[in-house]
C-alpha positions in Angstrom: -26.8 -23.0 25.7 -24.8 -26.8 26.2 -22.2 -27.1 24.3 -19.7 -30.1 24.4 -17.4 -27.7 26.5 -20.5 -26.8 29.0 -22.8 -24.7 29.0 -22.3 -20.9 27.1 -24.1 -17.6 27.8 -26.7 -16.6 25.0 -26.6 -13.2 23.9 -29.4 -11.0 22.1 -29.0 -9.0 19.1 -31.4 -6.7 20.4 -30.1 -3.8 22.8 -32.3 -2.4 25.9 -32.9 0.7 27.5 -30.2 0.2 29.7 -27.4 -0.8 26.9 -28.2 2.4 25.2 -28.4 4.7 28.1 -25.1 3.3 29.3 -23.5 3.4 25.8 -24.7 7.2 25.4 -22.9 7.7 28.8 -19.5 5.6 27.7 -19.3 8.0 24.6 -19.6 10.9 27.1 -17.1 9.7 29.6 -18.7 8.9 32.7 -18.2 4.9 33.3 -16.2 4.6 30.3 -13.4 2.8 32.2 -15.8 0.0 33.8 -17.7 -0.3 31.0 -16.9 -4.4 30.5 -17.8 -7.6 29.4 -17.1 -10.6 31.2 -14.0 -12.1 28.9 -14.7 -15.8 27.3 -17.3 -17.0 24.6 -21.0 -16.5 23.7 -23.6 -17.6 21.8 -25.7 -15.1 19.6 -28.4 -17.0 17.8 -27.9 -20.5 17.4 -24.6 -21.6 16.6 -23.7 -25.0 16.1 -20.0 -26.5 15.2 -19.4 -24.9 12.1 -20.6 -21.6 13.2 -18.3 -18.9 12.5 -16.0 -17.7 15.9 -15.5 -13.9 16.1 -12.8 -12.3 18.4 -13.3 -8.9 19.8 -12.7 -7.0 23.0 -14.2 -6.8 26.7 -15.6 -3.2 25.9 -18.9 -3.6 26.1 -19.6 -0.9 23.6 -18.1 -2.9 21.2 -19.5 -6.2 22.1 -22.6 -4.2 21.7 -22.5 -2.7 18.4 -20.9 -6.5 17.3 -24.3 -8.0 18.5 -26.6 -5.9 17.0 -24.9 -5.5 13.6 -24.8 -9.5 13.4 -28.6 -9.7 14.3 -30.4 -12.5 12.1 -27.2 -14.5 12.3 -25.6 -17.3 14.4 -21.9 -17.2 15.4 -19.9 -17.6 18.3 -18.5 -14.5 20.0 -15.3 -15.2 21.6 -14.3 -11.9 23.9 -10.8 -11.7 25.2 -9.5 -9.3 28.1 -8.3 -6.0 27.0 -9.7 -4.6 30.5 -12.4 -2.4 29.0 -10.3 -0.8 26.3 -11.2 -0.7 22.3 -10.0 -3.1 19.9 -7.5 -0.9 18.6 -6.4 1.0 21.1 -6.0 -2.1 23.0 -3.9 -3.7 20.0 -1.9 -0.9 20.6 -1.0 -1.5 24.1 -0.9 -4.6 23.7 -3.6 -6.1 25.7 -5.3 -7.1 22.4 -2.6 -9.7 21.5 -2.0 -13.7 20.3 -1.0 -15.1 23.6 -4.5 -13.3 25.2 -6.4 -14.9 22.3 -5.0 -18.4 22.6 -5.5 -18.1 26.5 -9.4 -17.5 26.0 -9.4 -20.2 23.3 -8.2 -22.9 25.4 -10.3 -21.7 28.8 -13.2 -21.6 27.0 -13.1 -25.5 25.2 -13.3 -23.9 21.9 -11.8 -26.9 20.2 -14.7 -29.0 21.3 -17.3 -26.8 20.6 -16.3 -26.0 16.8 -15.1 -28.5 14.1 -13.3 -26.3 12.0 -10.5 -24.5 13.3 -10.8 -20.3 12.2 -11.3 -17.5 14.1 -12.0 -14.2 12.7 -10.4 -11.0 14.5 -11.0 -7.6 13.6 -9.0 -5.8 11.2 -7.8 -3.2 13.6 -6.5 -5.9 15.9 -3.7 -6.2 13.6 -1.3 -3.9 15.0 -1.1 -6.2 18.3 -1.8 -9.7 17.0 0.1 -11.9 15.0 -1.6 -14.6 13.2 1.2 -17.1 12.9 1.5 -17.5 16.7 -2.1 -17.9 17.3 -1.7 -20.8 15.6 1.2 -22.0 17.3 0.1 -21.1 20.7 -4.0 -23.0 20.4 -3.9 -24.4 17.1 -6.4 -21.9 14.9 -5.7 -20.1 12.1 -6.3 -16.1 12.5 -8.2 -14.8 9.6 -8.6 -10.6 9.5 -12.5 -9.1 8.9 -13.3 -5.7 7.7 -12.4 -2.7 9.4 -16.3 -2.1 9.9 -18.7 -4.2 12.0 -21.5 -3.4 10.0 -19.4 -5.3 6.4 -19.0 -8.1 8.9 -22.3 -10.1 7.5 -21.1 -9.7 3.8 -18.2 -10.4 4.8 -19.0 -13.5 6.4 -21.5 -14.5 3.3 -18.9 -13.9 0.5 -16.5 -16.6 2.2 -14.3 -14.6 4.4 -12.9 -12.2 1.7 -13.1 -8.2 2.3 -12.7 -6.5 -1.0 -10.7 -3.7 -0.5 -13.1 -0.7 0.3 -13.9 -2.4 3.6 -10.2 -2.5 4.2 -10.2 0.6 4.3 -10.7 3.6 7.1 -12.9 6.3 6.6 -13.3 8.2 9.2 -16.3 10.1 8.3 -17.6 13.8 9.8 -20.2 11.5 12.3 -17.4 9.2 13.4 -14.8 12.3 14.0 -17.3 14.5 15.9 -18.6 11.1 17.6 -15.3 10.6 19.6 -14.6 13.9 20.6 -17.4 14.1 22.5 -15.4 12.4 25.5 -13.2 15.0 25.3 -15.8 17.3 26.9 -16.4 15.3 30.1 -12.2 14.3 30.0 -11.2 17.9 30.6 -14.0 19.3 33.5 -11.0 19.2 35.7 -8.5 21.0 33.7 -10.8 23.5 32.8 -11.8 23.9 36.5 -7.8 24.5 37.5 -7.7 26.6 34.3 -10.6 29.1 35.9 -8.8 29.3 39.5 -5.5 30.4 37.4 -7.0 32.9 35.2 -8.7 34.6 38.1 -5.4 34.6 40.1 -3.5 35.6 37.4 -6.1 38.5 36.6 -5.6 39.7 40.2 -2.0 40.7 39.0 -2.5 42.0 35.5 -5.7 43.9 33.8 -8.3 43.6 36.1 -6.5 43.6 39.6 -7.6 47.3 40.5 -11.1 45.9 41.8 -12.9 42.7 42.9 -15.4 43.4 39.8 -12.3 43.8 37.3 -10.8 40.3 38.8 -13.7 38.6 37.5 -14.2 40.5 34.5 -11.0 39.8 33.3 -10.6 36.6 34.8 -14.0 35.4 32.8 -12.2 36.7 29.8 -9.0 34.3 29.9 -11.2 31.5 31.1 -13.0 32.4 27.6 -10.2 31.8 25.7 -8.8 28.9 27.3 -13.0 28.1 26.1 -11.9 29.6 23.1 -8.8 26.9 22.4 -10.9 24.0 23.9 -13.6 23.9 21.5 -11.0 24.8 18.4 -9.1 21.9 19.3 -12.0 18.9 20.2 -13.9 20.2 17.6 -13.1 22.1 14.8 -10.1 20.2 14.1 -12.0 17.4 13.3 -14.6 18.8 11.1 -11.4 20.2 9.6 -9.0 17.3 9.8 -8.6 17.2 5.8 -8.5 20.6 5.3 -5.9 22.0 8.0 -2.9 21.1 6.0 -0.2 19.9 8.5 -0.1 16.2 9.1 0.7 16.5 13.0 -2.5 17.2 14.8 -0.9 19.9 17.0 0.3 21.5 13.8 -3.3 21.4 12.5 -4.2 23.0 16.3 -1.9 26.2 15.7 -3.2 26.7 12.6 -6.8 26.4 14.1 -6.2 28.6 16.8 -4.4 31.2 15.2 -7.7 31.9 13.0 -9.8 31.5 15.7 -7.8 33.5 17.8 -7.8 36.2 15.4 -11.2 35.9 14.9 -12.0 36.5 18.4 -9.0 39.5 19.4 -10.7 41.4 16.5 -14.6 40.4 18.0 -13.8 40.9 21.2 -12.7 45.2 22.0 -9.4 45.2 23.8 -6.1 46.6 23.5 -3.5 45.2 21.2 -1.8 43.4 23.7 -4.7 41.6 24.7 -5.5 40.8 21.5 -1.9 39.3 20.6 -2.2 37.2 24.1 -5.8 35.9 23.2 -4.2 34.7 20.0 -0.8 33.1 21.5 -3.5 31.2 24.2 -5.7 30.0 21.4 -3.1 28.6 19.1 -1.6 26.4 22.7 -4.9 25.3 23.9 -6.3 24.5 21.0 -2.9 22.6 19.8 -3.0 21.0 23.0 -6.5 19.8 22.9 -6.5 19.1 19.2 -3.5 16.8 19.9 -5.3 14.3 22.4 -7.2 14.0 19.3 -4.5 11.8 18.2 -6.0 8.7 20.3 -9.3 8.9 18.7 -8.1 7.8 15.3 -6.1 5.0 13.5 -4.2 7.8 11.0 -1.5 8.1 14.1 1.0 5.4 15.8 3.0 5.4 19.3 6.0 6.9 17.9 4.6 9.2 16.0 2.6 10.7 18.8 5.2 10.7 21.2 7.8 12.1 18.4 4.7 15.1 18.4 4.2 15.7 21.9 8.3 16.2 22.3 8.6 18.8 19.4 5.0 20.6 20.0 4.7 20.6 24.3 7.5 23.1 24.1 5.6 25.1 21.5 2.3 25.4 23.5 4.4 25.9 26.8 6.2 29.0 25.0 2.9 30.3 23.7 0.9 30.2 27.2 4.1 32.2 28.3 3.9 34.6 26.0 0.4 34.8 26.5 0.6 35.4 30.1 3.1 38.0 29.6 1.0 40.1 27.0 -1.7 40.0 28.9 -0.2 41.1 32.1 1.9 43.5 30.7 -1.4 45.2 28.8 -2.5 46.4 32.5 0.2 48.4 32.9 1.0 49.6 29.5 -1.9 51.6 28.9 -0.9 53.2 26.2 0.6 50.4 23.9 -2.4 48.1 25.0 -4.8 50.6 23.4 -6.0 52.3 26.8 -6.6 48.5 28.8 
């Protein structure tokens, strides 16, 4: 559409095929990186100069829920460059800051195109973004929205004011089991490398007397490390209120020492075995349940990188111990319950 600035892309509310199909395959992990937006500002409806300017991020799955939530209205979308990253993970990094927002303010004319001079960020932007120097850098004032796109409309209606409940994070069962689904395309590789290992190492311990042993017991670890992967991407969030530690590798030993038990007591083997498929379930699912920690607002910087220096030596101990016990039960026949 022409706007005193020149002209300004029009976007739909409405989402195609092809969004949908490439949003099912960002939440996945394949194209996740690229997935982009062009930075600078749209038009969704008809927006005129006292249209309302929202700020958001150059992921396009984000741009795309914003569209579609605010359909039936018109407001100016102003996107900045985060390089494909969320709003607040970017605000974390820093990519999602004042001097980014100013700089997309000015390239894009905004003064000209609006007469009043607000721009609405999202709440989770905050972290990143400080409102006094937008105004000092372009001249806005930075107003804060809810932390949910879809309270953005009532929002909007009641004045720019958020009650408190939409101030607030939930972080519902959907949401939690929603993210982790990346998780599962993020670790093919690792669990690839983690296969190769486990038949290697089952050439040296329990199954090393015969090519159909190797695999046997090789199959075995590699079901453990399975074991560990899906305690820690998903049951520690359907459990995230109920495993009592705070840090999410804490809640990940916890997890994987039931599971682990769960499965040395399923699964017949000697007592070794069993005490090394516990020790490997407690690390991976620590480990895994711990990347975990980038999928939701309850953590910051420090305190994940305060975790990952007093847990990594935990996990690395356990996989040791683990390795031990179950090499050891090859040749200890007796103690490992006849293995």
């Amino acid at each position: 559409m022409s706007t005193p600035a020149g002209l300004v892309p029009r976007v739909s509310p409405r989402l195609s095929l092809q969004d949908r199909i490439k949003a099912a395959l960002a939440r996945l992990g394949p194209g996740r990186d690229h997935y982009r937006m062009a930075p600078g500002l749209y038009a969704l409806g008809d927006p005129d100069g006292q249209s309302p300017v929202l700020v958001t991020c150059n992921y396009k799955l984000t741009f795309d829920i914003l569209r579609r939530e605010l359909a039936g209205l018109s407001c100016w979308l102003l996107v900045v460059e985060t390089y494909g990253i969320n709003v607040w993970c970017a605000a974390g990094k820093q990519s999602f800051n004042a001097g980014e927002v100013a700089r997309q303010v000015k390239n894009a004319g905004l003064e000209q195109v609006v007469n009043h001079r607000t721009l609405v960020l999202p709440q989770l932007a905050a972290p990143g973004v400080a409102g006094h120097k937008i105004r000092g850098l372009c001249g806005f004032k930075a107003l804060f929205g809810p932390v949910e796109i879809r309270d953005l409309p009532y929002y909007l209606d009641n004045k720019m004011q958020a009650a408190d409940d939409l101030r607030r994070i939930k972080f519902p069962l959907g949401q939690r089991l929603l993210v982790a689904l990346v998780e599962v395309y993020g670790a093919r590789r690792f669990m690839l490398w983690a296969l190769l290992a486990c038949m290697l190492l089952a050439a040296l311990g329990p199954g090393g007397f015969s090519l159909q042993g190797t695999a046997l017991s090789g199959l075995g670890a590699w079901a453990v490390v399975w074991t560990g992967f899906i305690g820690g991407v998903f049951l520690v969030p359907v459990f995230l209120r109920q495993l009592y530690f705070r840090a999410f590798a804490a809640k990940g030993l916890l997890a994987g020492a039931l599971t682990g038990f769960v499965l040395a007591v399923a699964v017949p083997g000697g007592f070794l075995q069993g005490l090394a498929a516990t020790a490997a379930c407690m690390a991976f699912t620590s480990w895994f349940a711990m990347h975990y920690t980038g999928s939701t607002t309850f953590t910051s910087l420090s305190g994940v990188d305060r975790e990952m220096r007093r847990y990594m030596p935990v996990q690395g101990a356990l996989i040791l111990v683990a390795v031990g016990l179950w090499l050891g039960s090859g040749w200890l026949g007796p103690l490992a319950g006849g293995a």
